[in-house]
C-alpha positions as CSV (number, residue, x, y, z in Angstrom):
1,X,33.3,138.4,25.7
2,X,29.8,140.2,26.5
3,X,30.0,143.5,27.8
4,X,26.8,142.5,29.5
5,X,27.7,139.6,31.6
6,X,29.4,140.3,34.8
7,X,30.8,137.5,35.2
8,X,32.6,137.4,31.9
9,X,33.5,141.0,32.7
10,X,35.1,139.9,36.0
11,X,36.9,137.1,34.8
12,X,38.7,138.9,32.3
13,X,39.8,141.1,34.6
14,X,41.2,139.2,36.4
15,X,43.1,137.7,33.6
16,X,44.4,140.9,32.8
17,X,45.5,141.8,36.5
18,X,47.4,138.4,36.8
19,X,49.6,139.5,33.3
20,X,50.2,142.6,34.5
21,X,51.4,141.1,38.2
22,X,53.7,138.7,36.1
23,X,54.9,141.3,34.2
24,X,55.9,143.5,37.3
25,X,57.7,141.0,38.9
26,X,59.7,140.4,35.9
27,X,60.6,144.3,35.4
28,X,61.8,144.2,39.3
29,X,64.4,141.2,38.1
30,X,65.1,143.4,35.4
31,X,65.9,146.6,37.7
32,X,67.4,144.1,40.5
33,X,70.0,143.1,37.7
34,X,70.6,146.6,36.4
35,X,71.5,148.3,39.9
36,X,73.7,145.1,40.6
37,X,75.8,145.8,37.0
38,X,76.2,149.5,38.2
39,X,77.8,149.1,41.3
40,X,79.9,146.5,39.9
41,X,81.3,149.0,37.2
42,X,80.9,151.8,39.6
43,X,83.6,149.6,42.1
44,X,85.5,148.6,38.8
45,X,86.0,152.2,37.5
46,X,87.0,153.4,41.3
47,X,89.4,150.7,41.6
48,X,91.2,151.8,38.1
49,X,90.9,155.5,39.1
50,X,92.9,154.9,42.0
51,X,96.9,156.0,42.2
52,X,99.6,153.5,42.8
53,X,100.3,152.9,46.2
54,X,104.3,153.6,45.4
55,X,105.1,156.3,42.7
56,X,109.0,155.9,42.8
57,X,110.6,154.9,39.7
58,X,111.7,151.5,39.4
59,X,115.7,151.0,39.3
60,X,116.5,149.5,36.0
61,X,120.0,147.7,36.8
62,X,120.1,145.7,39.4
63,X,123.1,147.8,41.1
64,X,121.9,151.5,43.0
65,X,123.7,154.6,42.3
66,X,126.4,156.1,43.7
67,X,125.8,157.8,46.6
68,X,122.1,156.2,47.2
69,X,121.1,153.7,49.4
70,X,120.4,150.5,48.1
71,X,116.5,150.2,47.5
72,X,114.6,148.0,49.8
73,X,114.1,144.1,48.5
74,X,110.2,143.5,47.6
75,X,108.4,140.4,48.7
76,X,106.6,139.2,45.4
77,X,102.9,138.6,45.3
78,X,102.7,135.4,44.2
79,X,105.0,132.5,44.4
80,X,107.1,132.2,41.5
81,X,104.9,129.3,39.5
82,X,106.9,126.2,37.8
83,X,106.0,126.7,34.6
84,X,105.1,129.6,33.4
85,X,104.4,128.4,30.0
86,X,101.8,125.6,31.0
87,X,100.2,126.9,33.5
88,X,99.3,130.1,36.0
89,X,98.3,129.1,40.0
90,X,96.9,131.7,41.8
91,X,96.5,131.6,45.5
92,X,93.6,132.7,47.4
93,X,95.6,135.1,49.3
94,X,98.0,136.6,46.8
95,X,95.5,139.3,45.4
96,X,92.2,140.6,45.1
97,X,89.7,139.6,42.2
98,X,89.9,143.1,41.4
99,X,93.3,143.8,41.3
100,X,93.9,140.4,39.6
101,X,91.1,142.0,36.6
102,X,92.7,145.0,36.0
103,X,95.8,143.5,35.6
104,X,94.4,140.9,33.1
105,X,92.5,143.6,31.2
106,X,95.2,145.8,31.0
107,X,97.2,143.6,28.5
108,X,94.1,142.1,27.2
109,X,93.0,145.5,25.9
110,X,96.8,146.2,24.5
111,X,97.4,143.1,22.4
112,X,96.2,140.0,21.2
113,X,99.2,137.5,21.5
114,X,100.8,135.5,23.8
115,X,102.8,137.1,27.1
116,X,106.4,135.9,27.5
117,X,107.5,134.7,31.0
118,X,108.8,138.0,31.9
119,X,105.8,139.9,31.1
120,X,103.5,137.5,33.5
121,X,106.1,137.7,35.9
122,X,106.2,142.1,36.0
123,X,102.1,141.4,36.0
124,X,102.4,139.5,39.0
125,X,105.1,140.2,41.1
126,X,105.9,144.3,40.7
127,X,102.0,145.8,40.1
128,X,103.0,149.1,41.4
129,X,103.8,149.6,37.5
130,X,102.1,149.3,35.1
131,X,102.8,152.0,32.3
132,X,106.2,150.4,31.2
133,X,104.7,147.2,29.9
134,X,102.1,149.0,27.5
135,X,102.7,148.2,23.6
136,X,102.6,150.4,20.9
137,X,98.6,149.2,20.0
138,X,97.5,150.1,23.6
139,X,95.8,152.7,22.6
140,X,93.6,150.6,19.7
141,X,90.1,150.3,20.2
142,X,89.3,146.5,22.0
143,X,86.9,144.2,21.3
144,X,83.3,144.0,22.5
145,X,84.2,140.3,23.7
146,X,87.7,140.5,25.7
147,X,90.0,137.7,25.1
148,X,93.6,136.6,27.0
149,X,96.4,135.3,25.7
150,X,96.8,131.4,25.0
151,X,98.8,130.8,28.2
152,X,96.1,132.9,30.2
153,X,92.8,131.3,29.5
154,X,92.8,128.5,31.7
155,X,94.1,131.3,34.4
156,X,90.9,133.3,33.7
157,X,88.5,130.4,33.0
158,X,89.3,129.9,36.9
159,X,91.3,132.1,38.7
160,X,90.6,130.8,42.6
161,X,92.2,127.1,41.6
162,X,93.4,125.5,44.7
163,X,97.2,125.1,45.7
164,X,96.8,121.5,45.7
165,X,96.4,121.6,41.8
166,X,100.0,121.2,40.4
167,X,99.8,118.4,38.2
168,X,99.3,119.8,35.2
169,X,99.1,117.6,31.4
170,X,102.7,118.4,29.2
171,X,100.9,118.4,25.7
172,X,97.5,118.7,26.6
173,X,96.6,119.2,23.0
174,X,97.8,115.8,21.5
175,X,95.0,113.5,22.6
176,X,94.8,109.6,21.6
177,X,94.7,108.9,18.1
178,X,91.6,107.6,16.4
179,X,91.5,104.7,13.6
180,X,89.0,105.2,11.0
181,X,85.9,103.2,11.0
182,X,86.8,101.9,14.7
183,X,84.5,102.2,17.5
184,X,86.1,103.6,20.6
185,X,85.3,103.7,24.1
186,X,82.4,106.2,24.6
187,X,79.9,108.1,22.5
188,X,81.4,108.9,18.9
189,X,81.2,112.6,18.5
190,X,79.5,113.9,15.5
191,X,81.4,115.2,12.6
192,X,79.7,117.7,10.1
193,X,80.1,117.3,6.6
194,X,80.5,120.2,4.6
195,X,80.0,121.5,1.0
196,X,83.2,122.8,0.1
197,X,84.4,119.4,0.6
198,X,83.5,117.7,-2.2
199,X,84.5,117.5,-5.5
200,X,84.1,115.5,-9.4
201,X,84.0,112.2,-8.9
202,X,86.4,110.3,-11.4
203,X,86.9,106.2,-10.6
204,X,85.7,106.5,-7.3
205,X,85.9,103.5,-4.9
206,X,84.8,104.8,-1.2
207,X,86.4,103.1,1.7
208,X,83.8,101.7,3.1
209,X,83.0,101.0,7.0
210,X,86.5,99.5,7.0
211,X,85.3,96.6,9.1
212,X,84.6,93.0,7.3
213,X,81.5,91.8,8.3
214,X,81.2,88.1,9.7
215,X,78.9,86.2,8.3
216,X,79.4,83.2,10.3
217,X,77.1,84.5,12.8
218,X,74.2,85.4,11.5
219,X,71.3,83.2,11.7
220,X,68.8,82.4,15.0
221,X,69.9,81.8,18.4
222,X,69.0,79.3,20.2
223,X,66.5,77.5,18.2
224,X,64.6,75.4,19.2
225,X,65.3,71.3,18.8
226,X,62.0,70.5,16.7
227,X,61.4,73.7,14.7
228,X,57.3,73.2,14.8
229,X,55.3,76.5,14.3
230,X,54.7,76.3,18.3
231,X,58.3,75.9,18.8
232,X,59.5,78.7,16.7
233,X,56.6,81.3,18.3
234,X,57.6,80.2,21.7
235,X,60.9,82.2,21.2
236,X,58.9,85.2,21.6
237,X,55.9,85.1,23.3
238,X,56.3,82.0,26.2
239,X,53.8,81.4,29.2
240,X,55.9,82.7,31.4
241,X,56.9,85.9,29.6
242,X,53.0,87.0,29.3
243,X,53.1,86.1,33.4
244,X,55.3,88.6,33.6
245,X,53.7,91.3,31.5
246,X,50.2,90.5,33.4
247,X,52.4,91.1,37.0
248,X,53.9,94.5,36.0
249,X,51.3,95.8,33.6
250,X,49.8,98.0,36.5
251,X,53.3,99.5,37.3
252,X,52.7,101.9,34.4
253,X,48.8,103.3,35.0
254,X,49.8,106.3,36.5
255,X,52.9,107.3,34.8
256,X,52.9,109.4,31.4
257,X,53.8,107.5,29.1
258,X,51.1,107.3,26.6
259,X,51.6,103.4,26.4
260,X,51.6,102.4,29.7
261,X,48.7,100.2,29.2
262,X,50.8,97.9,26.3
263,X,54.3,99.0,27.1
264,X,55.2,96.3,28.9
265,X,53.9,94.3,25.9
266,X,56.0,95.8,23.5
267,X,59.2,95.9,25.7
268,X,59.0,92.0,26.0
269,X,58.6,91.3,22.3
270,X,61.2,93.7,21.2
271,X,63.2,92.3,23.5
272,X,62.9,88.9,21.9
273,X,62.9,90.0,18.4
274,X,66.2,91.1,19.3
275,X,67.9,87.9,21.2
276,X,66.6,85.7,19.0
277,X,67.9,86.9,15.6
278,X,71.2,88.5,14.4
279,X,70.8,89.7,11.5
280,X,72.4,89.6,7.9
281,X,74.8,92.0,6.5
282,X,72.1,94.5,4.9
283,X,69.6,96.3,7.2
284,X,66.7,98.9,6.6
285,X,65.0,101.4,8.1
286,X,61.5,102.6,7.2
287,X,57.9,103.7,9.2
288,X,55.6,101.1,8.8
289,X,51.8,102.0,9.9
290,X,48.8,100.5,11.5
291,X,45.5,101.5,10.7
292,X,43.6,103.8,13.3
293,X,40.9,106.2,12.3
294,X,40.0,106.8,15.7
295,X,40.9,109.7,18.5
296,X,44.5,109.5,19.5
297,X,47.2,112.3,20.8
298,X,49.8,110.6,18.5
299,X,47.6,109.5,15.4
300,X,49.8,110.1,12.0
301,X,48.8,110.4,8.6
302,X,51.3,109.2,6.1
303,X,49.8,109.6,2.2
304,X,51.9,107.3,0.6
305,X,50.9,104.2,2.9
306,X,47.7,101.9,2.3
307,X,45.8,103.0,5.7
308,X,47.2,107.4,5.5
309,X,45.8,107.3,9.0
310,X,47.2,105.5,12.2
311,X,49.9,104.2,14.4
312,X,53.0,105.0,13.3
313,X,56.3,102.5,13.7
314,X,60.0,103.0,13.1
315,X,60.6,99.5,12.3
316,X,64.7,97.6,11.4
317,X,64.3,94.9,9.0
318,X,67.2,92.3,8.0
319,X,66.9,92.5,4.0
320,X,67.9,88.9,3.5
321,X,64.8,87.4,5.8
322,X,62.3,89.9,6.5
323,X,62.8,89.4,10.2
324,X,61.5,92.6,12.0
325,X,64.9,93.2,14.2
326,X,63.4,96.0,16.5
327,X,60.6,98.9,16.4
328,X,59.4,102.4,17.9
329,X,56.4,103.6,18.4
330,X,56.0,107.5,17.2
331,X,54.5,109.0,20.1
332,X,55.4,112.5,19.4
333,X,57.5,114.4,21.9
334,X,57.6,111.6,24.5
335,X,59.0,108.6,21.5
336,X,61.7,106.8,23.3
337,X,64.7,107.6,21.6
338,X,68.4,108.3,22.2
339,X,68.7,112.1,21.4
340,X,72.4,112.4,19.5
341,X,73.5,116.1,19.5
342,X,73.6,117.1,15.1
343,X,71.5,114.5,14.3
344,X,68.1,115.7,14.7
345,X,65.1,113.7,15.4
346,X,65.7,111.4,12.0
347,X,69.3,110.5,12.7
348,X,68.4,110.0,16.4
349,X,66.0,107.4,15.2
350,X,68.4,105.6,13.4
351,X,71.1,105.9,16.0
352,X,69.1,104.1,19.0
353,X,67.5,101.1,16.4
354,X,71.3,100.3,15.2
355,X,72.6,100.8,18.7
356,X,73.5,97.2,19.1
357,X,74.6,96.5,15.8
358,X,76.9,99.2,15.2
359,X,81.0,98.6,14.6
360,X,79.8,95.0,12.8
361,X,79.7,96.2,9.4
362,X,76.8,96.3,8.8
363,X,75.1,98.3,5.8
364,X,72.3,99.9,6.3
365,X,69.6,101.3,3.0
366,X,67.2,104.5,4.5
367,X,64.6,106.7,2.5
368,X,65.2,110.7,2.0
369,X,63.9,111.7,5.2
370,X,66.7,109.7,7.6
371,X,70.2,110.1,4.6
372,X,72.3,113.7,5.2
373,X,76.1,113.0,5.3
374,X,76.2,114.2,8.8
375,X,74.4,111.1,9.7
376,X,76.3,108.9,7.2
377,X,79.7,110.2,8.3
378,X,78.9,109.5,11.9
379,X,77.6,106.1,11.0
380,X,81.3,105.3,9.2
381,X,83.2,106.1,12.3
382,X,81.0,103.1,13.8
383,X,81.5,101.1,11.2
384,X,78.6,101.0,9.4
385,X,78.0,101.8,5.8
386,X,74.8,103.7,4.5
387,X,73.2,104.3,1.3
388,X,70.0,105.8,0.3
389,X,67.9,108.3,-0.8
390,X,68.7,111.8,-0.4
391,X,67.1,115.6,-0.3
392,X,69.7,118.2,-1.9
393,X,68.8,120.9,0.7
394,X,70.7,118.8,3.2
395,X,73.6,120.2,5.2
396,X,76.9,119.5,3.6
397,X,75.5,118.4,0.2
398,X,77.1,119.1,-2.9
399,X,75.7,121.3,-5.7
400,X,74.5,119.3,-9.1
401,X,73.6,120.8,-12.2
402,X,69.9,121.8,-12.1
403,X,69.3,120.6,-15.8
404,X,70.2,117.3,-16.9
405,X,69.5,115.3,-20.2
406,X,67.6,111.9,-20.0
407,X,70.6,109.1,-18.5
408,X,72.9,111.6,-17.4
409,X,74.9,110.9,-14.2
410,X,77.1,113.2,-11.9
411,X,79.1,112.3,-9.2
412,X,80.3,114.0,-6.1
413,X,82.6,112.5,-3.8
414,X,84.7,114.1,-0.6
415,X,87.0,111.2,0.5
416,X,84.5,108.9,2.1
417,X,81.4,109.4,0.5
418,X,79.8,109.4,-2.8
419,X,76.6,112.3,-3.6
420,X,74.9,110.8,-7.5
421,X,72.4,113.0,-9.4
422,X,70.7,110.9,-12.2
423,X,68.4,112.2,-14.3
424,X,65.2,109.1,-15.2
425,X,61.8,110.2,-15.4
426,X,62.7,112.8,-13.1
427,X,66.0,113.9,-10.6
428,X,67.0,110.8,-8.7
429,X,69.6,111.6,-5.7
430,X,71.2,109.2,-3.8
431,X,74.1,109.4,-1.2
432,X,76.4,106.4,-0.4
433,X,79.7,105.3,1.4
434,X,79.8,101.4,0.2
435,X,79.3,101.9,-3.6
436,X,81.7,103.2,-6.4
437,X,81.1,105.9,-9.0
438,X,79.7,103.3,-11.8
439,X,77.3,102.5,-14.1
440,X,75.8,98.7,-14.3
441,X,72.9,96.8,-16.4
442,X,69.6,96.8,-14.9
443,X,68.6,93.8,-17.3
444,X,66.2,95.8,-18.9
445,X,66.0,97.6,-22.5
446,X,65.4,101.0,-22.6
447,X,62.0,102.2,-24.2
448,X,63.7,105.2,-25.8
449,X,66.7,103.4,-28.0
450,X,66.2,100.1,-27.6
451,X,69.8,99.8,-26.1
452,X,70.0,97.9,-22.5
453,X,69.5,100.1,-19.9
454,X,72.0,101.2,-17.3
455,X,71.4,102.6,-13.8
456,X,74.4,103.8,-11.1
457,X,75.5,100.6,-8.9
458,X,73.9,102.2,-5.9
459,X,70.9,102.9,-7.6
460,X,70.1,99.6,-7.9
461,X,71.2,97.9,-4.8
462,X,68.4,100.3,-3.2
463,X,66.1,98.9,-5.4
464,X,66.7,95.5,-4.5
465,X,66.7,95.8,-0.7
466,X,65.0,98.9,0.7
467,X,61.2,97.0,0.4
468,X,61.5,94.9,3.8
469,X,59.5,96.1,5.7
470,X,56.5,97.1,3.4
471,X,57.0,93.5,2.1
472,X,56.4,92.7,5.9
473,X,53.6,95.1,5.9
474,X,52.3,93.0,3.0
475,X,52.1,89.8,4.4
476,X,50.7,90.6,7.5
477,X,47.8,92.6,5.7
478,X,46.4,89.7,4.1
479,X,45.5,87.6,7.7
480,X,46.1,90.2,10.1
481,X,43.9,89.2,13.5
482,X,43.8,93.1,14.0
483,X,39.5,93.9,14.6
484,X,37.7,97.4,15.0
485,X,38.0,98.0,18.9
486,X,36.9,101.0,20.8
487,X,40.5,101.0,22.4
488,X,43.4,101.7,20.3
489,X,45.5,99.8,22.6
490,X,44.0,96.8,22.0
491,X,44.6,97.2,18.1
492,X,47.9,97.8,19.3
493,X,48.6,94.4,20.8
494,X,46.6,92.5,18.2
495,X,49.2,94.0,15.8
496,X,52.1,93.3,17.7
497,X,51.0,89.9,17.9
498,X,51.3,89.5,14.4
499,X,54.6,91.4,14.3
500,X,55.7,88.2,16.1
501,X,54.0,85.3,14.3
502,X,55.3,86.6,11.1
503,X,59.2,86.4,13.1
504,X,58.0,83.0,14.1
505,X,57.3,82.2,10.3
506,X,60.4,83.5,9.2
507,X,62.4,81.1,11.8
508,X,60.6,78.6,11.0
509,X,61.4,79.0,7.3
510,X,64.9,79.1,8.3
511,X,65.5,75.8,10.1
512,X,63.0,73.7,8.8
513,X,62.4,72.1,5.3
514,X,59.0,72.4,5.0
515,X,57.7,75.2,3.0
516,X,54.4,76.4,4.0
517,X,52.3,79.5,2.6
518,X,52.1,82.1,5.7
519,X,48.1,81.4,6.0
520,X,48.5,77.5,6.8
521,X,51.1,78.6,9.0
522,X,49.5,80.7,11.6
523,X,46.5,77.6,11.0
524,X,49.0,75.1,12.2
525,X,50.1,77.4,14.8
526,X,46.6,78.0,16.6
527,X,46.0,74.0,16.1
528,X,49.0,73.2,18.2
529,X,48.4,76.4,20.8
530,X,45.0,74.4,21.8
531,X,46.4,71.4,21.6
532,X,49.1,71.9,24.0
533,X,46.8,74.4,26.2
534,X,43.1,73.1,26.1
535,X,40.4,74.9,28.1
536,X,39.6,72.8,31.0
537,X,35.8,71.7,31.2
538,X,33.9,73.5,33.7
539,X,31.1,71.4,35.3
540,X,27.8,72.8,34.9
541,X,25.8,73.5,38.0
542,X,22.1,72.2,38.8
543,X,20.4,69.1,39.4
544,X,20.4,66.7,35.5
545,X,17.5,66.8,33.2
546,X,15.2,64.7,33.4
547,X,13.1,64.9,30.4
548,X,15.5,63.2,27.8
549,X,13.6,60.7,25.7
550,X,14.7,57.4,26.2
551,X,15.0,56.9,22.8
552,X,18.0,59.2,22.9
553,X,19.8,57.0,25.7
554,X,20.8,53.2,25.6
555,X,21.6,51.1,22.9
556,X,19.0,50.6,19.8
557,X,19.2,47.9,16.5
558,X,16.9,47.6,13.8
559,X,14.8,44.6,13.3
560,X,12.1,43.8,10.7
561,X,8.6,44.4,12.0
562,X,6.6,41.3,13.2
563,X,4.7,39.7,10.6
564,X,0.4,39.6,11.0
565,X,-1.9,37.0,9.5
566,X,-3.3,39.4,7.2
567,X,0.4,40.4,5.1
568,X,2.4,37.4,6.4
569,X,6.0,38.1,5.9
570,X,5.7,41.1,4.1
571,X,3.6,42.9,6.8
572,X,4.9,46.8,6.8
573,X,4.7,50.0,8.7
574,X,4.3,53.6,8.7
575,X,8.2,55.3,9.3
576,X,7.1,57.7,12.4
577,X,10.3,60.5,11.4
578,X,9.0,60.6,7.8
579,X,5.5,61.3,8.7
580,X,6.0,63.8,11.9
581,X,9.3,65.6,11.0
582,X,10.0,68.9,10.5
583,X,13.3,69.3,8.9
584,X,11.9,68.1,5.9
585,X,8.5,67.3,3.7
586,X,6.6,64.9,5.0
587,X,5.5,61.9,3.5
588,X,3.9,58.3,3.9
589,X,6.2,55.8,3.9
590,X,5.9,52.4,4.7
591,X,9.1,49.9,5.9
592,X,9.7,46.8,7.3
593,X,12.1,48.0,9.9
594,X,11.5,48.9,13.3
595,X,13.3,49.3,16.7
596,X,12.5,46.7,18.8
597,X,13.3,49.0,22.3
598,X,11.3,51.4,21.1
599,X,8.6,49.7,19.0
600,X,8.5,52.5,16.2
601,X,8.9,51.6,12.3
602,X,11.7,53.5,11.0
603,X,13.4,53.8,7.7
604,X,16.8,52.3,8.1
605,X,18.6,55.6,6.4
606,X,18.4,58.0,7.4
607,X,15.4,58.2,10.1
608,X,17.2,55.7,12.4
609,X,19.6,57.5,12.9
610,X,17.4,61.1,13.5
611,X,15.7,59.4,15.5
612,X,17.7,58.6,18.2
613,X,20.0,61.2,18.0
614,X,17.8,64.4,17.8
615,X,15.7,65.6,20.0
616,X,13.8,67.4,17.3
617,X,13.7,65.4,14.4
């Protein structure tokens, strides 16, 4: 700030005025809140100040003694509730809040176990006396954070219930029993895995997602009866889908959703990816990226991919086909996923792209930055196996040994999953619930000893299907219709647009016999686009020219050139297009050939032919 401009001067005091206003008003909630507490304890410590309102001793036999009269009946306060053991009704009218607190507190402060019936019922019905029911630990110091009895929280959770509450649950803590690996009605809650749980790993076999996956199903739906390229693309992109995205597209441009301009786009095609194809028993999850150097809120840079810089995707992949299943778009804070409470932003991801292929048993292979066992645990109660990659500072991992030899394995397993350290080049962690604690052959010798090498079973199932979508990635790369654009959106539909050709390929290599390389593919597929849609012929406006050599129009044939007296039969002629063109070097050429219409010698090949078909020849 200048000292020496006024307006700087001014506006920075009124910045500071307004943060001192905000300020006040929040120390007057303070102070508000403050003087409200104090009266509240002020009434509180009154109230338990105050004497009985009847002194006299309470008769301990039910008979009066001799000579005394008998002592007047007392109308309890409450009525006597059903069971006391259940449940505690309070009326509105029985007793005050306060009285009904100090009551509470009184044996909350004394003891920390649960009141027999009797007790509640001297609490409730004879409060003129209190001092009898006081326990040997009354005088203890209590908690910061009062708590009742078992058979009183529900009483203090809600102590105004209304009369018409009576039905009350007789063992409210046995709920329905769960089967493992099921998929109940509902939301599955998350279960957290924890450390002490696990232990050495000796012939382990885990149970798996206890569901046998059908395989009977898989494949495309509703293919088409003649699987041409056309055929096969129309499954995802038809006319009358891209009506519908051109109808609605401006429903979005003033919402907030930074892709309103191509959601409607991407909704349509993910939409058919997923109708179109169910998908094998092995799935994958991994980001995919499309290039974008440009300025964008939600521009990612990713190291390890080809591009570093761009749009990123969260893209499901059946390992069997390539197909691409489903995909979102990163778009920071505003990405349109399912939030699951435990799961953070990773395992939320994976939660909303298996949404509608969980409790098949399916198995699905992710990277290090999706695997923890709080995710794979809740993805076994679905029925769903996982494997994959793992980082060792996840929650519930087991410890390893930090220094291993060359080959060594160690396995950790708590009951349903399996956590494998093996030491290669360098630490290799993986976390499973669908593979046993074993070694098996890669097929390949070891450098080191010569012997054949061996790798942990899930170690080398990984290998084998976690690359589906960078292959996907791959094949797109190589004819991608993608263009530098000044709009990123743009890009973005180009690129979806190839998302759904390369489906279209894989269904295509699915039903029919013909093999085709990918390139001659999307060649046949533009062929039969134009064919089946050409571009009408617009008629060009304005009178016709009229300076179109007649040579140009009609019908012309060669004929020899008349013969004079001088050369007889063998008269010839100058070709006119070999002496005036300008394509070519001129020359002097003579020939016998000529067209009649037009009375010009011409060569018969290939001035003829330039010369009544060019206008410049």
């Amino acid at each position: 700030m200048d000292p020496a401009d006024p307006a700087q001067v001014h506006f920075a005091l009124e910045q500071q005025g307004a943060m001192l206003g905000r300020h006040q008003s929040h120390l007057d909630t303070v102070t508000h809140h403050l003087q409200t507490l104090t009266s509240c304890v002020a009434e509180l410590t009154a109230s338990l100040r105050a004497p009985p309102p009847d002194t006299a001793p309470r008769q301990s036999s039910a008979s009066p003694p001799p000579g005394l009269p008998p002592a007047p009946v007392r109308e309890p306060c409450l009525p006597p509730p059903e069971n006391l053991n259940t449940s505690i009704r309070v009326s509105e009218n029985s007793i005050s809040e306060l009285e009904y607190r100090r009551r509470i507190n009184m044996f909350t402060n004394s003891r920390r176990r649960e009141l027999t019936d009797e007790e509640i019922r001297e609490i409730f019905f004879n409060s003129d006396d209190e001092g009898d029911y006081n326990t040997e630990s009354s005088g203890s110091d209590s908690d910061s954070e009062e708590r009742l009895p078992p058979n009183l929280v529900s009483l203090e959770r809600n102590p105004e219930l209304g009369e018409g509450d009576d039905d009350v649950e007789e063992n409210p803590e046995e709920g329905p029993s769960v089967v493992p690996c099921s998929r109940p009605e509902g939301p599955v809650p998350v279960e957290e895995v924890r450390s002490s749980d696990w232990r050495t790993a000796v012939d382990f076999t885990p149970p798996g997602p206890g569901i046998e996956f059908d395989s009977s199903i898989s494949g495309v739906q509703n293919p088409p009866e003649t699987p041409t390229a056309v055929n096969c693309f129309k499954m995802f992109l038809s006319v009358e889908t891209v009506g519908e995205i051109v109808e609605e597209t401006n429903r979005y441009a003033n919402t907030r959703d930074p892709l309103n301009k191509i959601r409607n786009v991407f909704n349509a095609l993910t939409s058919a990816f997923k109708r179109s194809f169910i998908p094998y028993k092995d799935l994958c999850v991994d980001e995919s990226l499309m290039l974008w150097k440009g300025r964008l809120g939600f521009r990612q840079y990713i190291p390890s991919k080809r591009h570093r810089f761009g749009i990123k995707f969260f893209v499901l992949c059946d390992v069997v086909t390539g197909y691409v299943q489903d995909m979102v778009i990163y778009t920071g804070a505003t990405t349109s996923i399912e939030s699951v409470e435990g799961l953070g932003v990773s395992g939320s991801v994976v939660m909303t792209l298996l949404a509608p292929h969980l409790g098949k048993g399916h198995v699905l292979y992710v990277d290090n930055w999706y695997s923890s066992p709080t995710l794979f645990q809740h993805l076994l109660h679905q029925g769903t196996g996982a494997c994959g990659t793992v980082r060792l500072n996840r929650r519930g991992m087991p410890t390893f040994p930090k220094k291993m030899k060359r080959g060594e394995v160690t396995f950790r397993e708590n009951g349903t999953q399996l956590a494998v350290k093996w030491q290669d080049k360098r630490d290799v962690n993986f976390l499973t619930t669908v593979h046993p604690s074993s070694m098996a052959q890669s097929g390949r010798l070891d450098h080191f000893t010569g012997e054949p090498k061996v790798k942990p079973a899930c170690v080398l199932d990984y290998n084998k299907k976690m690359g589906a979508v960078d292959r996907a990635d791959m094949i797109t790369s190589f004819v991608d219709c993608a263009r530098k654009s000044t709009k990123w959106y743009k890009k973005l539909f180009f690129h979806l647009l190839d998302t759904a050709v390369l489906n279209a390929y894989t269904v295509h290599r699915k039903l029919s016999e013909e093999r085709m390389p990918y390139k001659d593919f999307r060649l046949k597929l533009v062929k039969e686009l134009i064919q089946e849609h050409p571009l009408p012929r617009r008629s060009t406006g304005g009178r016709p020219c009229i300076n179109t050599p007649l040579r140009l129009t009609g019908r012309h044939f060669p004929s020899f050139v008349p013969p004079t007296e001088a050369q007889g039969q063998s008269t010839r002629r100058h070709c006119r297009v070999c002496l005036y063109t300008t394509r070519r070097k001129r020359e002097r050429k003579l020939t016998r050939y000529t067209c009649s219409s037009c009375d010009t010698a011409l060569c018969p090949a290939p001035c003829f032919e330039e010369f009544h078909t060019l206008k410049n020849y």
